[in-house]
Backbone as JSON Lines, residues from 0, in Angstrom:
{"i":0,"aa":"X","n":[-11.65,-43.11,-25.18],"ca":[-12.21,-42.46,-24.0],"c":[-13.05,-41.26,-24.43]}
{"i":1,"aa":"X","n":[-14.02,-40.98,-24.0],"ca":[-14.86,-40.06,-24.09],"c":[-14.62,-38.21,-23.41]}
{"i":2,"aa":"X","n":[-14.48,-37.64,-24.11],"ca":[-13.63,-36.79,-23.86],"c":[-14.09,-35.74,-23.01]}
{"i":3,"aa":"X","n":[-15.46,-35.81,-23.45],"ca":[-16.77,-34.95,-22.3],"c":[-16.72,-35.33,-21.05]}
{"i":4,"aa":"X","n":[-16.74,-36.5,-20.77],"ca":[-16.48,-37.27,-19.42],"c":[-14.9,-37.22,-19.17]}
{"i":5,"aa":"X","n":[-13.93,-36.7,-19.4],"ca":[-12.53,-37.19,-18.95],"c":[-12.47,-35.95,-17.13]}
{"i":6,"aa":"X","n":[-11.73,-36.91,-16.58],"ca":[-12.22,-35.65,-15.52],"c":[-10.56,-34.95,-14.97]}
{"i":7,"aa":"X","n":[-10.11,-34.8,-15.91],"ca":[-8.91,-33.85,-16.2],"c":[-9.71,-32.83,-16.84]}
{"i":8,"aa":"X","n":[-10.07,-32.74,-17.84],"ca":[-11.02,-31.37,-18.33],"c":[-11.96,-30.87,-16.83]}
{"i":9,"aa":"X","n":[-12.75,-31.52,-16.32],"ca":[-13.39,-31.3,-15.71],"c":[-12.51,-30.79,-14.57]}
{"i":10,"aa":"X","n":[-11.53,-30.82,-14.15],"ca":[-10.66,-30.29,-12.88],"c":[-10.14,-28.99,-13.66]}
{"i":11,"aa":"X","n":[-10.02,-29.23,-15.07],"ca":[-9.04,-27.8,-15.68],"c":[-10.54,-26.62,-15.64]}
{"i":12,"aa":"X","n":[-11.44,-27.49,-15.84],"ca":[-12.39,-26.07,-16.05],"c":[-12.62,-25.78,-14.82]}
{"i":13,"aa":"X","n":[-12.92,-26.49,-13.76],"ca":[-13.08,-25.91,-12.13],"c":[-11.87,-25.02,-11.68]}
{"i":14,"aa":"X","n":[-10.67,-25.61,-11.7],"ca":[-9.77,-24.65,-11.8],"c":[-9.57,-23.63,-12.35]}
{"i":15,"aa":"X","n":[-10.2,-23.0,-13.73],"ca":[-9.24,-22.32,-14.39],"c":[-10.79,-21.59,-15.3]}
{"i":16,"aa":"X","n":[-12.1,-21.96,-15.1],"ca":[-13.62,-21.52,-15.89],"c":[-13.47,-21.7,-17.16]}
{"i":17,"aa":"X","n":[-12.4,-22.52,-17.91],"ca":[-12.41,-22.46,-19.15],"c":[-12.8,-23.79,-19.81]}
{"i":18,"aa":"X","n":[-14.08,-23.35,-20.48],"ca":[-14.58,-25.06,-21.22],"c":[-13.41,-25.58,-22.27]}
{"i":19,"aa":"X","n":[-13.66,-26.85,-22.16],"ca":[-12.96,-28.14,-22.77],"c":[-12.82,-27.38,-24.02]}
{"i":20,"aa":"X","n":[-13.85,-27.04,-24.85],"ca":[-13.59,-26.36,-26.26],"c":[-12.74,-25.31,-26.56]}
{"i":21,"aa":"X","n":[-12.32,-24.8,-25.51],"ca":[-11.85,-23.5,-25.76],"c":[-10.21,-23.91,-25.22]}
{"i":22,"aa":"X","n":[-10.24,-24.87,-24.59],"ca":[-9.06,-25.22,-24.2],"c":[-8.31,-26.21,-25.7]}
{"i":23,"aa":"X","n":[-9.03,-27.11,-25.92],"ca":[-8.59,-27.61,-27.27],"c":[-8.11,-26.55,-28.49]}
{"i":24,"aa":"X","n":[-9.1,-25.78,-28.66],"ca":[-8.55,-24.26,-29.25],"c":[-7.26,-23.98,-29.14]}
{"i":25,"aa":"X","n":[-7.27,-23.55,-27.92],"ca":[-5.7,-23.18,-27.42],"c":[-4.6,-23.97,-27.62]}
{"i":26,"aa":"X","n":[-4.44,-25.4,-27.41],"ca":[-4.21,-26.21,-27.56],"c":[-3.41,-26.9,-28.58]}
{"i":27,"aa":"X","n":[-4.59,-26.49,-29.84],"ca":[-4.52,-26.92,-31.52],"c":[-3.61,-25.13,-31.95]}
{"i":28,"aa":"X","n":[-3.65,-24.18,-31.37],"ca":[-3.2,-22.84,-31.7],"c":[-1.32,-23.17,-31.71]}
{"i":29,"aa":"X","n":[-1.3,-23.55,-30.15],"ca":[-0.03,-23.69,-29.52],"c":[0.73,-24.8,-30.19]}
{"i":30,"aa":"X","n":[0.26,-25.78,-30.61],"ca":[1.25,-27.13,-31.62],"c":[1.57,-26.39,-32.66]}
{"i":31,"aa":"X","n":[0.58,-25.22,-33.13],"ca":[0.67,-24.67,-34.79],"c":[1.75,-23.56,-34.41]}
{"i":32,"aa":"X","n":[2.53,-22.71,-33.1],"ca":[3.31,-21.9,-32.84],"c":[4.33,-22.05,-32.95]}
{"i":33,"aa":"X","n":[5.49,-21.15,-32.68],"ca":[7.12,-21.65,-32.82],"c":[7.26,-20.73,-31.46]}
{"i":34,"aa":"X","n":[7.14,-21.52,-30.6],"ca":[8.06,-21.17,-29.19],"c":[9.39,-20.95,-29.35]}
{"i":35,"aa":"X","n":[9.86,-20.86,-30.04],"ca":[11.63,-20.84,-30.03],"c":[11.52,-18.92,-29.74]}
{"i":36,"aa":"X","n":[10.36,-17.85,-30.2],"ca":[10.46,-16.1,-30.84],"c":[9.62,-15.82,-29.44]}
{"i":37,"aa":"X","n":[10.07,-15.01,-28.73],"ca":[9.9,-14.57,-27.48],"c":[8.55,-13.61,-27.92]}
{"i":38,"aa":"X","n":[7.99,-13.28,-28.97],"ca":[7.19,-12.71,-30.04],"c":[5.93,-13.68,-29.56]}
{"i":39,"aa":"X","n":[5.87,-14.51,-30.19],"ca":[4.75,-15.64,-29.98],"c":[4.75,-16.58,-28.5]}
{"i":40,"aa":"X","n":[5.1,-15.94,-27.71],"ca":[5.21,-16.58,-26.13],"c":[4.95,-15.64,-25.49]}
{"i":41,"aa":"X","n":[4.62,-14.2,-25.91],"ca":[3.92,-13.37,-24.97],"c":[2.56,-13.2,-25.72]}
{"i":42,"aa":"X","n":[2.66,-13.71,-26.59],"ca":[1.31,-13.62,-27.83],"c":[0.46,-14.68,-27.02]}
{"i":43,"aa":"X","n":[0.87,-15.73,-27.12],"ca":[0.35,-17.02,-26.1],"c":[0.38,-16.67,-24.51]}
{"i":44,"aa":"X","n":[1.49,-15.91,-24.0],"ca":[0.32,-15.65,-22.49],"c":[-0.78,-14.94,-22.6]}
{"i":45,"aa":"X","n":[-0.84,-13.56,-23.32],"ca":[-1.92,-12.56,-23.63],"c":[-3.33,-13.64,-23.67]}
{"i":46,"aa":"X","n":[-3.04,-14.73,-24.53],"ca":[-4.34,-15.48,-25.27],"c":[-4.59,-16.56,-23.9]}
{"i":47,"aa":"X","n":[-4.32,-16.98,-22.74],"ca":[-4.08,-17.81,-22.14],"c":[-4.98,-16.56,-20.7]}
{"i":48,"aa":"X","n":[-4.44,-15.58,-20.93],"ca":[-4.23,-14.62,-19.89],"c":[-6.33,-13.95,-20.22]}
{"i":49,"aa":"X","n":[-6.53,-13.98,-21.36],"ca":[-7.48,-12.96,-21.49],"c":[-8.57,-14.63,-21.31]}
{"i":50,"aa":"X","n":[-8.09,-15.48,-22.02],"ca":[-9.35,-17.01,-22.17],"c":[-9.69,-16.89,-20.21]}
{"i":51,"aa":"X","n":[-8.8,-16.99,-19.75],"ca":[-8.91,-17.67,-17.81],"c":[-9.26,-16.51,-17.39]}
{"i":52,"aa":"X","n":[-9.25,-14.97,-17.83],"ca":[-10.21,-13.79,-17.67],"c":[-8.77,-13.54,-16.35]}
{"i":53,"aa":"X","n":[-7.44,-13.66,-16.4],"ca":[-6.83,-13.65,-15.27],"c":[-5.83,-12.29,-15.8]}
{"i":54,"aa":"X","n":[-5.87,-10.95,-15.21],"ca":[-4.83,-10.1,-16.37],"c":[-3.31,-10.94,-15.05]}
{"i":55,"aa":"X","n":[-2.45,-10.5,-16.61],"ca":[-0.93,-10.8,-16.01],"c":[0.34,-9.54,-16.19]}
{"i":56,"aa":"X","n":[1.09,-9.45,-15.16],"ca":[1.84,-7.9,-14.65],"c":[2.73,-8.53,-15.97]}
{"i":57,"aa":"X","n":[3.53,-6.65,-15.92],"ca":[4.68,-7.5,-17.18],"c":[5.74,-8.15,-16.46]}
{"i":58,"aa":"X","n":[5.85,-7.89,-14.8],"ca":[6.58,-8.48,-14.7],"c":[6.35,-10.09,-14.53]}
{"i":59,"aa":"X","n":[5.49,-10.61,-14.39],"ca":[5.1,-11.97,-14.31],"c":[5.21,-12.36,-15.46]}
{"i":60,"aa":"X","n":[4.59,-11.84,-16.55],"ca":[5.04,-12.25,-18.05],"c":[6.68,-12.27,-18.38]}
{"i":61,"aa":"X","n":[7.23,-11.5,-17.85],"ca":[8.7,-11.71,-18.5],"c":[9.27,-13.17,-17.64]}
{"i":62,"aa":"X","n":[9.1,-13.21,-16.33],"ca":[9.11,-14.46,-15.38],"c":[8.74,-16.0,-16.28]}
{"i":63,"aa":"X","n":[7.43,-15.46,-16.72],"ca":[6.87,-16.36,-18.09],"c":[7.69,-16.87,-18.87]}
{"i":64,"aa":"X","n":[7.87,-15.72,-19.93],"ca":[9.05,-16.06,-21.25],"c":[10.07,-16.4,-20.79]}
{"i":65,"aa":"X","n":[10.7,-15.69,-19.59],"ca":[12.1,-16.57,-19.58],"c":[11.69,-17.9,-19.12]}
{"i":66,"aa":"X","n":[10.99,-18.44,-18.53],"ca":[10.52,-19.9,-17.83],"c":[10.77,-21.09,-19.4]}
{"i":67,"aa":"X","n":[9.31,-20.3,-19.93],"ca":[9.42,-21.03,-21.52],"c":[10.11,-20.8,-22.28]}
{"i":68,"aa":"X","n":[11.5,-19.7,-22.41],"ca":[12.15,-19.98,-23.28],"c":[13.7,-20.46,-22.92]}
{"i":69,"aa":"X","n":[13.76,-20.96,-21.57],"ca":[14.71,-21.69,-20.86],"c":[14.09,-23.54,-20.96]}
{"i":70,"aa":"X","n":[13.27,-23.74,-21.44],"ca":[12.4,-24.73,-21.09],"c":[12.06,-25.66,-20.2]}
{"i":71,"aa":"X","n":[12.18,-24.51,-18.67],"ca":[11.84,-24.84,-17.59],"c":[10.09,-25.13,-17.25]}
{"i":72,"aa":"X","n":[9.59,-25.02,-18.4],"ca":[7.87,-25.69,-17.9],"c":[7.72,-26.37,-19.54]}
{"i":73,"aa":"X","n":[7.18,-27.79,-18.49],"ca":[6.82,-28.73,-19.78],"c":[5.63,-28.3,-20.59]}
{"i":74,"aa":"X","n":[6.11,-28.59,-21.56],"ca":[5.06,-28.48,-22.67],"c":[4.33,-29.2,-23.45]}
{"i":75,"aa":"X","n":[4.93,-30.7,-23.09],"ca":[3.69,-31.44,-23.3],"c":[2.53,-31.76,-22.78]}
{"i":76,"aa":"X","n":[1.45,-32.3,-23.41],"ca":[0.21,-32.62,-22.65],"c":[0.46,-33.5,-21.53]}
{"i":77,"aa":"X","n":[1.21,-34.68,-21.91],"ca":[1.25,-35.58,-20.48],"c":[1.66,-34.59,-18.98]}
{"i":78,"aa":"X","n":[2.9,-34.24,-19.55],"ca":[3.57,-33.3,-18.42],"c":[2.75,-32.6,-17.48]}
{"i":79,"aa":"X","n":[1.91,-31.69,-18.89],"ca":[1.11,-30.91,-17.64],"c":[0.04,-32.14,-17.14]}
{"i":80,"aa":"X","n":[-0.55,-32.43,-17.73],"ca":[-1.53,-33.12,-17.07],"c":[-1.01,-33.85,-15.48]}
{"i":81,"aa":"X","n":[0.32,-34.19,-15.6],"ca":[0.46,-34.72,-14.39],"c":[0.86,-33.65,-13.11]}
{"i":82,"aa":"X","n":[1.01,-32.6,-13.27],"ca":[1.22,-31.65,-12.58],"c":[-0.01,-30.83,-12.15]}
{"i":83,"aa":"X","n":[-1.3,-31.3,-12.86],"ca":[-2.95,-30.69,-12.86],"c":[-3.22,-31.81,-11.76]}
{"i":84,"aa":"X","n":[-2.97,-33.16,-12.4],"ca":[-3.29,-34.32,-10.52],"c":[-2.42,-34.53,-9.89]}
{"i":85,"aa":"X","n":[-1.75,-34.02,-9.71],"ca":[-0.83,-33.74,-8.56],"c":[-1.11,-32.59,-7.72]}
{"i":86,"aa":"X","n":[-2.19,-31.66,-7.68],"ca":[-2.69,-30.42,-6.9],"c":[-4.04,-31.07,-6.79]}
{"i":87,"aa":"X","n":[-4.23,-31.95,-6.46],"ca":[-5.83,-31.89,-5.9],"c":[-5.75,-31.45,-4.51]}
């Protein structure tokens, strides 16, 4: 499949202003992380937080880390993806 044309990118960037490239970035960053260190999961909202130009309170960030380090939000690609078409 052609990845320029997939129109999951194309709903994530309408949603969210962030091109396909920069999302793969993120992406290829986050497989290379260890989510287990509450260290590198506020490191990854900061980077998530500054890419979507969206600032985040600390209290929403701590809401965050505990979410992901309870592993109450999926973290795989399928997962989210089905939770991105499921809000149209």
């Amino acid at each position: 499949m052609d990845e320029k044309k997939n129109p999951l990118f194309d709903q994530l960037q309408e949603k969210t202003n962030v091109n396909q490239q920069d999302l793969f970035n993120l992406a290829n960053s986050v497989s290379n992380t260890d989510l287990s260190k509450e260290e590198n999961i506020r490191q990854l909202i900061h980077q998530v937080s500054q890419l979507a130009n969206v600032p985040v309170s600390k209290e929403k960030e701590d809401e965050l880390v505990k979410a992901i380090s309870n592993k109450d939000v999926p973290m795989d690609f399928a997962s989210l993806a089905k939770l991105f078409q499921q809000k149209k």
